[in-house]
C-alpha positions in Angstrom: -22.2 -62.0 5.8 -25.9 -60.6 6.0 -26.8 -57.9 4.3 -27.8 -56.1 7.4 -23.8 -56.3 8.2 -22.6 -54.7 4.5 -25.1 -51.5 5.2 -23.3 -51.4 8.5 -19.9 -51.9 7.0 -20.8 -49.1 4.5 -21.9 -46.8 6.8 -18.8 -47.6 9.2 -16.6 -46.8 6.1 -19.1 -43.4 5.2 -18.4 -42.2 8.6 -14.8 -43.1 9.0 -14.1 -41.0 5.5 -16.4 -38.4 6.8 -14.4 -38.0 9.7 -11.2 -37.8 7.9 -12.4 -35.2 5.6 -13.4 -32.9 8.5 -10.0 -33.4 10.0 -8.2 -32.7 7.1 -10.6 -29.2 6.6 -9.9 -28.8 10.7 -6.0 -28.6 9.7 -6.7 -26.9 6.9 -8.5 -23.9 8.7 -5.6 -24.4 11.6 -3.1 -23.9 9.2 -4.3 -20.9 7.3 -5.2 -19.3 11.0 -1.7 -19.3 12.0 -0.8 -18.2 8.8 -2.7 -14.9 8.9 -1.8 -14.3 12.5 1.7 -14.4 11.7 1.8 -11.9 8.6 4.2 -9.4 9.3 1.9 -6.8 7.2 -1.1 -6.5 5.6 0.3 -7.5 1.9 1.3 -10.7 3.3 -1.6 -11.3 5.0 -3.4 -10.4 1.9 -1.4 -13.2 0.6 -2.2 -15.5 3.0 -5.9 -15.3 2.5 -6.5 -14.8 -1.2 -3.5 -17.4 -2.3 -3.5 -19.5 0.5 -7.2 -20.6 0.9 -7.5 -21.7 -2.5 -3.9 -24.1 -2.2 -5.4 -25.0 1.0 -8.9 -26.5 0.1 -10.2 -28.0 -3.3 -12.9 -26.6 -4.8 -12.1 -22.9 -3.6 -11.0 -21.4 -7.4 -10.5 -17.9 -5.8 -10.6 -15.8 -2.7 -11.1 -11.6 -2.4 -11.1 -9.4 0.5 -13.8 -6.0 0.2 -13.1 -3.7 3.1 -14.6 -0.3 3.5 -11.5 1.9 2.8 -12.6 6.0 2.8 -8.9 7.1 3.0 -7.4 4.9 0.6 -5.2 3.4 3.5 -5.2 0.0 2.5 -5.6 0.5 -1.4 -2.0 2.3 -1.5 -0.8 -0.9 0.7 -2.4 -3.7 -1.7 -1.2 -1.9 -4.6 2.4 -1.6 -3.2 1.7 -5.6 -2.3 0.3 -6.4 -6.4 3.8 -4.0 -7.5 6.1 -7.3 -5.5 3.9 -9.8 -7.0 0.3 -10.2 -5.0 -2.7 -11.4 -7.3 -4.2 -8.4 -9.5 -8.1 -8.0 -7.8 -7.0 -9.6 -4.3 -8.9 -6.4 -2.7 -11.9 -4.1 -3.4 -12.4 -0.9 -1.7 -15.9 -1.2 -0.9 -18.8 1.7 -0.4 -20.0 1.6 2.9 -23.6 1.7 1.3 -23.1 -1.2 -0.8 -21.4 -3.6 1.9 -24.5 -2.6 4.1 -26.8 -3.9 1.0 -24.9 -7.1 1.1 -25.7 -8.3 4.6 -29.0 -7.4 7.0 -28.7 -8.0 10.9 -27.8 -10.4 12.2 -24.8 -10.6 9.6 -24.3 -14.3 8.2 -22.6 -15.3 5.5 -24.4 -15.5 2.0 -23.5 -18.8 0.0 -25.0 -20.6 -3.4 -25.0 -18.1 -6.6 -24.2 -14.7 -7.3 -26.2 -12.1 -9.1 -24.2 -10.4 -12.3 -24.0 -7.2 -10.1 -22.1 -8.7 -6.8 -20.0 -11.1 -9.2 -18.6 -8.0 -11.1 -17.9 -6.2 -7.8 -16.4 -8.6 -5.8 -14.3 -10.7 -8.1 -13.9 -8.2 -11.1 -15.5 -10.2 -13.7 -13.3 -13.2 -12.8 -14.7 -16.3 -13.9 -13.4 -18.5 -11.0 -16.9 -17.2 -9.3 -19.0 -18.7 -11.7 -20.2 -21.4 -9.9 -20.9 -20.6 -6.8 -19.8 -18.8 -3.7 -19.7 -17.8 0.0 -19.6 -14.2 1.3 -18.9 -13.6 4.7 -18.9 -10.8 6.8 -15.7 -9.1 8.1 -17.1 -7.6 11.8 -15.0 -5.7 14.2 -15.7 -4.5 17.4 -19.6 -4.8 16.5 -18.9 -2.9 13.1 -19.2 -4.4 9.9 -16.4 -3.8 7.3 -15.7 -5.8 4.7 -16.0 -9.6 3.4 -14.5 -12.4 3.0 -15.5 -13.5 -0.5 -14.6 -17.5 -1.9 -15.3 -18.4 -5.3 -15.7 -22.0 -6.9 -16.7 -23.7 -10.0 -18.4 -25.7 -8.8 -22.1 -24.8 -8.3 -22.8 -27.2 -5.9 -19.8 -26.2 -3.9 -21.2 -23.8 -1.7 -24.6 -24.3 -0.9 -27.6 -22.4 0.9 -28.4 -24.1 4.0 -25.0 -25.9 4.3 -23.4 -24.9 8.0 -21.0 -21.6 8.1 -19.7 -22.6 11.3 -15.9 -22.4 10.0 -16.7 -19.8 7.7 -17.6 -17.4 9.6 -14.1 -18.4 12.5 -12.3 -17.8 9.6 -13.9 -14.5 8.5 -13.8 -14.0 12.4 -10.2 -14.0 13.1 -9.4 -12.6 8.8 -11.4 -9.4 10.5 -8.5 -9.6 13.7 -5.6 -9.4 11.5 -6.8 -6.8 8.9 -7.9 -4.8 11.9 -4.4 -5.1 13.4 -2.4 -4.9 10.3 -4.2 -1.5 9.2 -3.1 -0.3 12.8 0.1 -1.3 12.9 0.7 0.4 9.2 -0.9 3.5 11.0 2.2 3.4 13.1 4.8 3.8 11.0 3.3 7.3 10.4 4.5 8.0 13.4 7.8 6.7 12.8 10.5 8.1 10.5 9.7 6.4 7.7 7.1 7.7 4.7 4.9 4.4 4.5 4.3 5.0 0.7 7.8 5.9 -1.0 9.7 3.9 1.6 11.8 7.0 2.0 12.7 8.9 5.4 9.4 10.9 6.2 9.4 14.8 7.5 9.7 14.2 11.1 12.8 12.3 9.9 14.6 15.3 8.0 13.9 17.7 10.7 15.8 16.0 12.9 18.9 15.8 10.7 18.4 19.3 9.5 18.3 20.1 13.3 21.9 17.6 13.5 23.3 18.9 10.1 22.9 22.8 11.1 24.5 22.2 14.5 27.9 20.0 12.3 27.4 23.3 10.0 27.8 26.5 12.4 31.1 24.6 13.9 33.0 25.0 10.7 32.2 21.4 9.5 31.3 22.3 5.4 29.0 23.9 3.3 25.2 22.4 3.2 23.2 22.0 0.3 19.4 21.4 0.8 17.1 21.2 -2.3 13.5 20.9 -2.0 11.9 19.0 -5.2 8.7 18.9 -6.4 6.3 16.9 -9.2 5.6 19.4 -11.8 1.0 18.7 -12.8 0.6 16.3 -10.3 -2.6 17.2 -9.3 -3.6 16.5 -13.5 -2.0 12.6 -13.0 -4.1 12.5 -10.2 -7.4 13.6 -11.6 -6.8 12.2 -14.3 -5.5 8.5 -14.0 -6.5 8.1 -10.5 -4.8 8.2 -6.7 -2.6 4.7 -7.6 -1.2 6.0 -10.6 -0.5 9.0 -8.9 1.0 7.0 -6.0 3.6 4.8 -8.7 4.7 8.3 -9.8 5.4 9.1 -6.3 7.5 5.9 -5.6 9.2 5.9 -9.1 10.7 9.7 -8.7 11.9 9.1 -4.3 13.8 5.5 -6.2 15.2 8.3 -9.1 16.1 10.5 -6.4 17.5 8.3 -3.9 19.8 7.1 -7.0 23.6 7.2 -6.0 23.3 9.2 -2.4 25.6 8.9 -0.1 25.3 7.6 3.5 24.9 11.0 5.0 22.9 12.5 2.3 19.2 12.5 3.1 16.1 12.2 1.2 12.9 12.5 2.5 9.2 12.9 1.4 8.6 16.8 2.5 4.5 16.3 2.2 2.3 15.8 -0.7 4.4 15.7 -3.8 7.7 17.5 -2.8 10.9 15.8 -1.8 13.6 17.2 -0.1 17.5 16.5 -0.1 19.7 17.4 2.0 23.5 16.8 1.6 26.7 18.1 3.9 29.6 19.0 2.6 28.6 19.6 -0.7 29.5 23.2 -2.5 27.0 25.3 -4.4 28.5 24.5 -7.7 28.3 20.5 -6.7 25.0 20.5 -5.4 23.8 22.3 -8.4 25.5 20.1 -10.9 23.6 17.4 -8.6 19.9 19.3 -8.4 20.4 19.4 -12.8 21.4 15.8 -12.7 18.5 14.5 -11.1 15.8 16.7 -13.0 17.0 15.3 -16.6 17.0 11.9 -14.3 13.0 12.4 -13.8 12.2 14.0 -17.3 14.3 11.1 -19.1 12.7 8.6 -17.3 9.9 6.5 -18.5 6.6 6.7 -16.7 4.5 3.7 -17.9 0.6 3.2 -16.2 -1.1 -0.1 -16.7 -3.1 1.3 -20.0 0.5 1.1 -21.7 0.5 5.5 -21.8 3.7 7.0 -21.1 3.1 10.1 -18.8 5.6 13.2 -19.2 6.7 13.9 -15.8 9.3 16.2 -14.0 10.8 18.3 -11.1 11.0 21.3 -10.4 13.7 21.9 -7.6 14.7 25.0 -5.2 18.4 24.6 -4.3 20.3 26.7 -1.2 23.5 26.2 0.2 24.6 27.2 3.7 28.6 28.6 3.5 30.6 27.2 6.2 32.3 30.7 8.2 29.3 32.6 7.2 27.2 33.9 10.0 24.7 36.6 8.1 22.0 33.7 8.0 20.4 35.2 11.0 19.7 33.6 14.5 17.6 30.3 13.0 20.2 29.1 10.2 17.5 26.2 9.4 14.3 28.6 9.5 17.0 30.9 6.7 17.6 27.7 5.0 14.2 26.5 4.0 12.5 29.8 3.5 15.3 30.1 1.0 14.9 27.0 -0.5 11.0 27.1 -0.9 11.4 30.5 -2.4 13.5 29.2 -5.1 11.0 26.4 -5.6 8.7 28.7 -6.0 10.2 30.5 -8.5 11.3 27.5 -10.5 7.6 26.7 -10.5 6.7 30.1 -11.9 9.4 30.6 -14.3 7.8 27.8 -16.5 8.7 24.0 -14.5 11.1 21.5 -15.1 14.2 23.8 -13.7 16.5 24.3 -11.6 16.6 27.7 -9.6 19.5 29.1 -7.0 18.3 31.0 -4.2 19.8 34.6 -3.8 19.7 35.1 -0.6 20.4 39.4 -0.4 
C-alpha cells in the first residue's frame, strides 16, 4: 500500500467518524425537540431544556433560559417548578433593556467567552460557564424575548465563527414552546383554578355560593362562610420579595385546605384573602373551625431561603346563614359576604391575628 492510499484511508475514516458524529448531534437535537414539544407545562419544559441538553450533548456543563418577564408570569411558575425539584438558576427574568444590549439586528447567536457582567447575569455566578459559551436568541413573532444560554468548560467548545445552524432551530422552536406554554398557563386563569395556590379561584366559589345559597333557602342546613386574610403581607412582600411572598401564599391555602371536607370549599378570594365556605356547619362549629385554623397559620413555621422564620397569621371574618331564617333580605349571598367582609374588617382593626363573628342587626 502507497502512501497516497493511507492519506485516503485516513481521510475515508475522518469523514466516516465525521459523519457519525453529526448524526448522533442530528438525534440528539431530534430528541430534545420532541421533548420540549411534548411538555405538558412550562416547568417541564424548563426541564427539558436546562437538564436535558446538557445529558444530551458532551461538553454542554449547563443550560439557562432569560425571558423578558414584566408581570412575573413565568417567575411564580419556575419557582413553583424549583419548589418540585427543577435546578436552582434554570431562569432569569431579564430587563428588556439589557436583552436588547445583548443582541443587534439581525439577531444571531453570540458564542466564544463571556464578559464578568453577562456571566453573572445569565448563569448566576455558576462556574459551568467558565469556559465558554453560546447565547442565542429566543424570537417570536419578529419579537425578541429571551435567550437560550449553554455553558461549557471547555473554551474551545463554542467558538466564534463555528456555524449556528442547529443553534439557532433549537432556540427557534425553545421560543415556540415557551410562547405556547406561557399561553396555555394564561388559560387556566380563566378556569376555576387559582394557577398559584393550586386552590379553587373566585370565579370558582361564586359559583358554589350561587349552588350552596340555593341548597340553603330550601331548608337544607346552616352555612358558614369565612373570609381569611394574611395579616402584613404587603411588609413580606416589600420586604423579602414577590417569591417569598408567593411561598406564603401557597403554604397558608395547604394550612387551610388541611382536613376539609368534600363539599367544603376553599378558594383564593384575590390578593391575599382566602375564603371558606362550608354547608351544614353551625355557628358554634364553624367558629371552633375559623380558631382552629388561625393557631394552625400562627403555629406554623414560615422558613425563606436566608434560613429567617417569618411571623405570619390570619385574620378571619366568619358568618353563618340559619337554615328557616328569611330576614337576610332578597340577595342571601350579597347579605352573606357583606357580612363576612365586615367582620374581617373588624378583626383587622381590632388588632390581627383574630377571629371576629359578624352581628348581623
Amino acid at each position: 500500500m502507497d502512501q497516497r492510499e493511507t492519506i485516503q484511508d485516513r481521510e475515508w475514516v475522518k469523514l466516516r467518524n465525521q459523519l457519525r458524529d453529526n448524526e448522533r448531534i442530528w438525534s440528539g437535537f431530534r430528541e430534545i425537540e420532541v421533548r420540549m414539544i411534548g411538555s405538558n407545562s412550562l416547568t417541564d419544559l424548563a426541564g427539558v431544556i436546562t437538564e436535558g441538553i446538557p445529558e444530551t450533548f458532551s461538553g454542554i456543563d449547563c443550560v439557562t433560559i432569560a425571558c423578558v418577564d414584566p408581570e412575573y408570569e413565568m417567575t411564580r411558575l419556575i419557582d413553583a417548578g424549583i419548589e418540585s425539584g427543577l435546578k436552582q438558576n434554570c431562569f432569569v427574568a431579564i430587563p428588556r433593556e439589557t436583552l436588547n444590549e445583548m443582541f443587534a439586528r439581525p439577531w444571531r447567536p453570540r458564542l466564544g467567552p463571556v464578559d464578568a457582567h453577562l456571566h453573572s447575569l445569565l448563569f448566576s455566578n455558576n462556574p459551568c460557564a467558565s469556559g465558554s459559551v453560546a447565547i442565542a436568541p429566543l424570537i417570536r413573532r419578529g419579537e425578541l424575548i429571551g435567550s437560550l444560554n449553554q455553558g461549557s468548560h471547555d473554551p474551545k467548545h463554542f467558538m466564534p465563527g463555528i456555524a449556528t445552524d442547529l443553534l439557532e432551530h433549537l432556540a427557534a422552536v425553545a421560543a415556540l414552546c415557551i410562547d405556547n406554554a406561557v399561553n396555555h398557563e394564561r388559560l387556566k386563569l380563566d378556569g376555576l383554578t387559582d394557577p398559584l395556590t393550586g386552590v379553587s379561584n373566585r370565579r370558582f366559589f361564586e359559583r358554589r355560593l350561587a349552588e350552596e345559597i340555593e341548597r340553603w333557602a330550601r331548608q337544607a342546613g346552616p352555612l358558614v362562610c369565612m373570609l381569611a386574610d394574611v395579616d402584613f403581607f404587603k411588609q413580606v412582600n416589600d420586604q423579602y420579595g414577590h417569591q417569598v411572598g408567593d411561598r406564603v401564599l401557597r403554604q397558608i391555602a395547604s394550612i387551610l385546605g388541611q382536613d376539609l371536607r368534600g363539599s367544603d370549599v376553599l378558594a383564593r378570594y384575590g390578593g391575599e384573602e382566602f375564603v371558606l365556605l362550608l354547608p351544614d356547619t353551625t355557628q358554634v362549629q364553624g367558629a371552633a373551625i375559623a380558631e382552629r385554623l388561625r393557631a394552625n397559620v400562627e403555629h406554623s413555621a414560615f422558613i425563606i431561603p436566608e434560613g429567617v422564620d417569618l411571623d405570619v397569621t390570619v385574620s378571619i371574618g366568619l358568618v353563618c346563614l340559619e337554615p328557616g331564617v328569611d330576614t337576610y333580605g332578597p340577595d342571601p349571598a350579597a347579605w352573606l359576604f357583606q357580612q363576612v367582609d365586615a367582620a374581617l374588617y373588624e378583626a383587622k382593626q381590632t388588632g390581627r391575628n383574630r377571629v371576629v363573628h359578624a352581628h348581623p342587626q
